[in-house]
N, C-alpha and C positions, 0 to 999 in steps of 0.2 A: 295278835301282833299289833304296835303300836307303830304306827308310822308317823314321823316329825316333817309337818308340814314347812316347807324350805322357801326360798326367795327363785331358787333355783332348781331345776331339773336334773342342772350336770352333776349334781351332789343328791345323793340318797341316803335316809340312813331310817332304820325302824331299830323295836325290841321284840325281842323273840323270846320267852324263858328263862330268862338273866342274860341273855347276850344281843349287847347292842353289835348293830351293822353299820360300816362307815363307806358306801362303793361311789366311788370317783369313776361318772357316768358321762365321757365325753369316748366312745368305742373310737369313732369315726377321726379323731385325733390322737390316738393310743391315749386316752386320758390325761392329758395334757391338761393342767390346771389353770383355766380361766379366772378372771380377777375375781368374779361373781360366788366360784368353787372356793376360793381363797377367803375371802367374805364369810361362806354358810360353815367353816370348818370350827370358827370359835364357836356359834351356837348351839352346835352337834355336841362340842365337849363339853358345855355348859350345862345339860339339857344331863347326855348322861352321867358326868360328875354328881348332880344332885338327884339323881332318881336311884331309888331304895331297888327297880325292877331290875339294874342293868349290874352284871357282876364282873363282866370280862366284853372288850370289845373287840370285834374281828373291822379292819379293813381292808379294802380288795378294789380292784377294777375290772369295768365291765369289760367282755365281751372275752379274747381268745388270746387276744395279740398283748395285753401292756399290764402290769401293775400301776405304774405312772412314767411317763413319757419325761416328764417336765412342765416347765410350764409354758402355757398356748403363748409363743414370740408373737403368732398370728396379729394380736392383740396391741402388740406393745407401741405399734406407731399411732394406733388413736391412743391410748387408754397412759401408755410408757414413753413419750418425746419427747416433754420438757423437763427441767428441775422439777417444777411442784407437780407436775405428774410421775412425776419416779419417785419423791418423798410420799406419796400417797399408795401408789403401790407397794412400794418395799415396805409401807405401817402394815397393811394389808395380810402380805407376807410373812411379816415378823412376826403381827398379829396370830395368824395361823400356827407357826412352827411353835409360838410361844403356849401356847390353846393343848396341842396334840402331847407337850411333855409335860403338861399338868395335872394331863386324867391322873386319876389316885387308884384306877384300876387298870387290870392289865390289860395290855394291847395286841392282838397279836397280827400283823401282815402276812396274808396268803396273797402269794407273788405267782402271777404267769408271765410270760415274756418279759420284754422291758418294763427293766427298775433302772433308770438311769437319769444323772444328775439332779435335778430337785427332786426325783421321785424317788431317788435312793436316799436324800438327805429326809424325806418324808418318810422311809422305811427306819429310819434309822432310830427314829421318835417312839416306835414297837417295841414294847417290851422281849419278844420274839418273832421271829421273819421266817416262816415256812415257806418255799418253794419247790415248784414245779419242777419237774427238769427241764424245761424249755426257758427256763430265767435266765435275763440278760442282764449286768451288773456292770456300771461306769460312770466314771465323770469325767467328760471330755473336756474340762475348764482348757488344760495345756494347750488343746488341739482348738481352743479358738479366743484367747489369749485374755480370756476370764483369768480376776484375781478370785481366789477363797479366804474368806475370812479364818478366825484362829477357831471359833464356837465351832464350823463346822467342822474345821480337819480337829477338831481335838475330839468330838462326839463319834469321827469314824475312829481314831487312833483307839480310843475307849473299847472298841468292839473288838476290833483286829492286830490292835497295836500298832508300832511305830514305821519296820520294813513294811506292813505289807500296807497301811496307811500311804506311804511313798511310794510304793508300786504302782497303785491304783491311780494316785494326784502326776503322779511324774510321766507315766505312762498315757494317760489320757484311753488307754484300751479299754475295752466290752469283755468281762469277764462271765465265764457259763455258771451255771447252777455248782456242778460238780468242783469248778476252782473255788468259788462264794463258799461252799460249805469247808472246806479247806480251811482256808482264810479266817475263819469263823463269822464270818458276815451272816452268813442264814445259821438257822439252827438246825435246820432237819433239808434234805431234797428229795420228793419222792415222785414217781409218775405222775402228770399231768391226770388220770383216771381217779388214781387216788390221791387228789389234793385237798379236795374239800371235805370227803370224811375223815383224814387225815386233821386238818384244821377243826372241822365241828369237833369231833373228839376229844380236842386238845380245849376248846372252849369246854364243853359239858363237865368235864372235868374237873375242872378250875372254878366253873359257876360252882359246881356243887362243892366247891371247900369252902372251909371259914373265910369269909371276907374281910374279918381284920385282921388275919394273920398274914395272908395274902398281900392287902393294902400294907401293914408292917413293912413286912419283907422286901416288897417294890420299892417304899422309903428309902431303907437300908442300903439295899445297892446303889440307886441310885446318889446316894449321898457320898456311900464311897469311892464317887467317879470322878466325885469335884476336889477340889486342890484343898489341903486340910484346914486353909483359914477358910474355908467358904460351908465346910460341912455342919449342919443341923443337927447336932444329934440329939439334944434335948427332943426334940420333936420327935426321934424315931423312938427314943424311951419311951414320952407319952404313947407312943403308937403301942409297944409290946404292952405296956402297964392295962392298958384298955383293952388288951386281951385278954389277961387271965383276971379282968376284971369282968369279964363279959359273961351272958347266961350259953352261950355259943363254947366258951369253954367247960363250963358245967354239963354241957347237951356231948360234946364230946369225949368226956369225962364216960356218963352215961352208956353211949352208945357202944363204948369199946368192951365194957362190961358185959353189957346186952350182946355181944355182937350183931350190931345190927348197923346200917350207914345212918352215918348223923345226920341231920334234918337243921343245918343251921340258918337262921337268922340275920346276923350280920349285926347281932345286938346283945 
């Protein structure tokens, strides 16, 4: 196991196998994201963006009760009071949210409890969101007279579409696991006993497929999320062309023959 030495304690994260670990480690405030946590989250992605070890990443929060809470208001009268300390935090911030949808590999969120307001705009950066049945899902902006910007309601609309995007935002209510998978907010809800072999499974999986077709594929959708002047597709070409350019497609090729499981590379 490698572990990534942090500025911070309330942010964890190692490699295990081909799967990096991302756990938002503040139990004692359901994970509640402090300025510090918000800070160590660009270098995590940094770190496994360029490492050849890491193929799929899991994040999660510690303890029983939270995926993430939000983030620590606790904070915000030292750290959040003035102009230039709200311009600093919100960098901060942005900084982050900007960090977590740039991994080039997949993501996935195993949620217990509360995922609400910035911890669900943080789940929402997951390429996939597994939950517990004990998940709690909302954003109470209505109910305490928060404006949202258009990135974030368009990034949920993306997932759930437009009703139940207005549901959620208009309602200001805490949605269960079983409404969430509904919704299409999560993708899977399974007992709290089986969430994390549930989740490992879903990572080992994915570690052991081709990683540029994978990487590929995440482009692709991604791209066709965004509005048609803004999509990249030259770049998802290069992505597929560097796949059956790759020895990863020849090893595949192989193995199907052999029947035997590919043993790929990522090269």
């Amino acid at each position: 196991m490698r572990m990534l030495d942090l500025q911070t304690d309330k942010m964890l994260a190692h490699v295990e196998e081909g799967v990096g670990s991302i756990i938002f480690n503040q139990p004692e405030k359901r994970n509640a994201v402090s300025y510090a946590m918000w800070q160590a989250i660009p270098e995590i992605i940094q770190d496994f963006n360029s490492s050849e070890d890491v193929r799929v990443v899991v994040m999660s929060g510690s303890g029983d009760r939270a995926f993430v809470s939000g983030a620590d208001i606790s904070e915000f009268e030292k750290l959040r009071n003035t102009p230039e300390q709200i311009e600093i935090y919100d960098a901060a911030t942005s900084a982050s949210n900007k960090a977590l949808r740039s991994l080039d590999k997949p993501l996935i969120a195993m949620i217990r409890g509360f995922c609400v307001g910035g911890g669900l705009a943080i789940s929402l950066a997951a390429d996939l969101r597994i939950s517990a049945d004990d998940g709690q899902f909302g954003v109470p902006a209505a109910k305490l007279g928060l404006g949202y910007g258009y990135a974030g309601i368009k990034e949920l609309m993306n997932i759930v579409g437009p009703s139940y995007a207005k549901e959620i935002f208009f309602t200001g209510q805490r949605f269960n696991a079983a409404q969430a998978e509904m919704m299409g907010l999560v993708n899977r809800v399974v007992p709290v006993s089986e969430l994390k072999s549930t989740v490992d499974s879903y990572a080992r999986t994915i570690a052991d497929n081709a990683p540029l077709t994978v990487k590929a594929a995440k482009a692709a959708v991604n791209e066709g999320t965004k509005n048609s002047g803004e999509r990249d597709l030259d770049r998802v070409a290069v992505l597929v062309e560097a796949c059956f350019n790759s020895g990863d497609y020849k090893e595949g090729r192989r193995a199907f023959m052999e029947k035997r499981p590919p043993r790929f590379r990522g090269c």
